[in-house]
C-alpha positions as CSV (number, residue, x, y, z in Angstrom):
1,X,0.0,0.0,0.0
2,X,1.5,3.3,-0.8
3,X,2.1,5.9,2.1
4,X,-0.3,8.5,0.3
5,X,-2.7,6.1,1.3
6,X,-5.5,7.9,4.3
7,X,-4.7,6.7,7.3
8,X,-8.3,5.8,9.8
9,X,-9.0,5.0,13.4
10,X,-11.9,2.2,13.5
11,X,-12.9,2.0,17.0
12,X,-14.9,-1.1,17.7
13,X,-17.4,-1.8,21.3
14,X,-17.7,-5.3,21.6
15,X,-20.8,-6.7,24.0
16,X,-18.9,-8.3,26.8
17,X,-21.8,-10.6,27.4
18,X,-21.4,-12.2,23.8
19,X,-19.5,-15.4,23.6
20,X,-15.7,-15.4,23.4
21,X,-15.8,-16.8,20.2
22,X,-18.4,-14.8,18.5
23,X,-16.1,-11.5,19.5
24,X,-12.6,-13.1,17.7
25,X,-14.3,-13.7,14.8
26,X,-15.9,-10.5,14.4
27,X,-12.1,-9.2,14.9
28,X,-10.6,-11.6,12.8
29,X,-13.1,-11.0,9.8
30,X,-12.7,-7.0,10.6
31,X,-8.8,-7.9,10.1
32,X,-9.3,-9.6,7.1
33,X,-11.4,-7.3,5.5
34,X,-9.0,-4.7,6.4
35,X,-5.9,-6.8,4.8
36,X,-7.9,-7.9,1.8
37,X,-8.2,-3.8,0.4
38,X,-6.0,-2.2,2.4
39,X,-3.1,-2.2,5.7
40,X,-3.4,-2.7,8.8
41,X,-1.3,-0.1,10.9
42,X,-2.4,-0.4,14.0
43,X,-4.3,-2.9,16.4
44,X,-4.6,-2.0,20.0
45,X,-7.0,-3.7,22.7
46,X,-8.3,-1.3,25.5
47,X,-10.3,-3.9,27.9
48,X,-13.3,-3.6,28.9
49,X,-14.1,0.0,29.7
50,X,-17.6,1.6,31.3
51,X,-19.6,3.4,28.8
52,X,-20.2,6.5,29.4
53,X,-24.1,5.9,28.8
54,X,-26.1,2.1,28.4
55,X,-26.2,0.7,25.2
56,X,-28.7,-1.8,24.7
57,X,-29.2,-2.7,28.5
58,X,-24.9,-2.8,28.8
59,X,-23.1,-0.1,30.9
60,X,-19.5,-1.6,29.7
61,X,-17.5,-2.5,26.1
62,X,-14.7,-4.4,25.4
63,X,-12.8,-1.7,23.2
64,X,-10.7,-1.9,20.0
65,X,-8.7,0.5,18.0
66,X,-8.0,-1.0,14.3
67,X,-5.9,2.2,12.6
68,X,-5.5,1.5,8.7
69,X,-4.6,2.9,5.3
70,X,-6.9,2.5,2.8
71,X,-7.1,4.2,-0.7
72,X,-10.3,2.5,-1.9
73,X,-13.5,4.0,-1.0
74,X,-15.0,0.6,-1.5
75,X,-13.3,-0.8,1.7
76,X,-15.2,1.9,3.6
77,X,-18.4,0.9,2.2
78,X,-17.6,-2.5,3.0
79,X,-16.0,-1.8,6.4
80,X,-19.5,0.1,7.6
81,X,-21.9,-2.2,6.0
82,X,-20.8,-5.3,7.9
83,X,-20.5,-3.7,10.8
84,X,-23.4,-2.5,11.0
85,X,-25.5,-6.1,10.7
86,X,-23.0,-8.3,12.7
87,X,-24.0,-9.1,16.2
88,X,-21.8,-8.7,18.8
89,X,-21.2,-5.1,18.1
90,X,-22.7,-2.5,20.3
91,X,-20.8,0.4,18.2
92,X,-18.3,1.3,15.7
93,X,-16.7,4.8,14.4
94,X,-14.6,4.7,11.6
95,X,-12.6,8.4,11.6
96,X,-10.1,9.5,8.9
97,X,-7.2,11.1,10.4
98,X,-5.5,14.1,9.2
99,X,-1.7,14.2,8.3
100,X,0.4,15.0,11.1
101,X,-2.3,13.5,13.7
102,X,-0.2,11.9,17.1
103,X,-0.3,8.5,17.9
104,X,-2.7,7.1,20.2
105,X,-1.9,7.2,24.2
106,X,-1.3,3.4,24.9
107,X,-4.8,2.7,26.6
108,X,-3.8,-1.3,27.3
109,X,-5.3,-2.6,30.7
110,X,-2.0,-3.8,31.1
111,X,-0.1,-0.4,30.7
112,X,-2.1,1.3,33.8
113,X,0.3,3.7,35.1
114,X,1.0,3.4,38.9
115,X,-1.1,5.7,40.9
116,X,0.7,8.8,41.4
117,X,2.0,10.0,44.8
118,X,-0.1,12.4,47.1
119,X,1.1,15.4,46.7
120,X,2.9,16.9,50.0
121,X,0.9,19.1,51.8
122,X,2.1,22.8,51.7
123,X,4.2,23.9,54.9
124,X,1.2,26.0,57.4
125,X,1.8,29.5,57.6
126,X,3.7,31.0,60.5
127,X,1.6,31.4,63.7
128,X,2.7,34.5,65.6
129,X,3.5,33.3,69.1
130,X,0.9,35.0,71.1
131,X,-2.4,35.4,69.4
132,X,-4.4,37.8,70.5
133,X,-7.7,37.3,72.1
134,X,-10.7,37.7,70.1
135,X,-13.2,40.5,71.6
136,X,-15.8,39.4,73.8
137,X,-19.0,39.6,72.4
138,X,-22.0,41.4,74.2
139,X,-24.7,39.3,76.4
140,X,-27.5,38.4,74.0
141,X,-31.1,40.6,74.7
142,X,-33.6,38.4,74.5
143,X,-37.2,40.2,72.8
144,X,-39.9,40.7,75.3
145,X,-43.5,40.9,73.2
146,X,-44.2,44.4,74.7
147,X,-40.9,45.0,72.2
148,X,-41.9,43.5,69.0
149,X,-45.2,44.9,67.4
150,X,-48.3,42.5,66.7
151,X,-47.5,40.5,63.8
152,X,-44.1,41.2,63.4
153,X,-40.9,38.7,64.0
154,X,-37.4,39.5,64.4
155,X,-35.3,38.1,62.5
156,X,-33.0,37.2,65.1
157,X,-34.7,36.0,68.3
158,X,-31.1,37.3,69.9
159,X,-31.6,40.2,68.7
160,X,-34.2,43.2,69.6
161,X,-36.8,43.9,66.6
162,X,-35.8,47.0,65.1
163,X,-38.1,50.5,66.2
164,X,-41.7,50.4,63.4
165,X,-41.8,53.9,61.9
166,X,-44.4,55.5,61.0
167,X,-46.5,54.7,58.1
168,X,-45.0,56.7,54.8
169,X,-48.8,57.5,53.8
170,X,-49.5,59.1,57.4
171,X,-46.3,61.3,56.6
172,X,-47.5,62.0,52.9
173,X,-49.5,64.9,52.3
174,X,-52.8,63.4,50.8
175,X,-54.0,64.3,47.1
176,X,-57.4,66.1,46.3
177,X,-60.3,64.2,46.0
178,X,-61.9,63.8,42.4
179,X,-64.7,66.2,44.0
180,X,-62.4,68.6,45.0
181,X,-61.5,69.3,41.5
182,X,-63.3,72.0,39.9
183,X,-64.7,70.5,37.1
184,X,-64.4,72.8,33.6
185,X,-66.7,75.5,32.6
186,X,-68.8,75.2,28.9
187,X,-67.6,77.7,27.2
């Protein structure tokens, strides 16, 4: 196969539940599919992973990553076609990369990196050696219901209710009367 040839990703979920048989021979007949019109680059096996929503009643996938070269549409065709009616498969993406795109991160349930180290905690900040003392605060004053007007609740049984003031319309100087108003002349 010539290296002008696109390079794609096929990423393959495979039901765990489905027979360990039925699964290598959908991988083997993706292979040779794969072989037959094209070249196989790449062929990685991820494990079984969580999904990241349930498909078809399954909340995991046994993941694949098939990365090829393929300069006939045909294989494409062919490639999704199959897919699509074989059992076994819960889904597929087939994804043509673009020149220059970085390998894969090695995603192997054997290659697990070790669990990094805890960070250290941060040395504390300096404590002065005599703190000073906080203020005392005052006693509390409890509300006596000759303090608090009908109907009315502080917000703060600790605290008094705050003094009513007078009602703004009392204050207000009041506005004529519709009666009050001469009414216009006929001329």
């Amino acid at each position: 196969m010539s290296a002008s040839a696109p390079t794609y990703d096929l990423v393959i979920l495979l039901d765990p539940q489905a027979h360990d048989d039925v699964r290598a021979k959908v991988l083997a007949d993706t292979r040779a599919m794969i072989a037959a019109s094209g070249e196989l680059v790449r062929d990685d096996h991820w494990g079984d992973r969580a999904l990241a929503f349930p498909i078809e009643h399954r909340t995991d996938a046994e993941y694949h990553l098939l990365q090829f070269n393929a300069a006939a549409p045909e294989l494409l065709r062919e490639l999704n076609r199959t897919l699509q009616i074989t059992d076994g498969i819960l889904r597929f993406r087939i994804v043509k990369l673009k020149p220059g795109t970085p390998d894969p991160p090695d995603m192997s349930p054997s290659s697990a990196s070790p669990r990094r180290a805890e960070p250290e905690p941060a040395t504390p900040p300096a404590v002065p050696a005599e703190i000073p003392a906080a203020p005392a605060e005052p006693a509390p004053v409890e509300a006596t219901p000759a303090d608090v007007p009908a109907g009315d609740v502080p917000a703060d049984p600790a605290k008094p209710a705050a003094p009513v003031e007078p009602a703004a319309a009392e204050a207000a100087p009041a506005e004529p009367a519709a009666a009050e108003i001469p009414a216009a002349e006929p001329a």
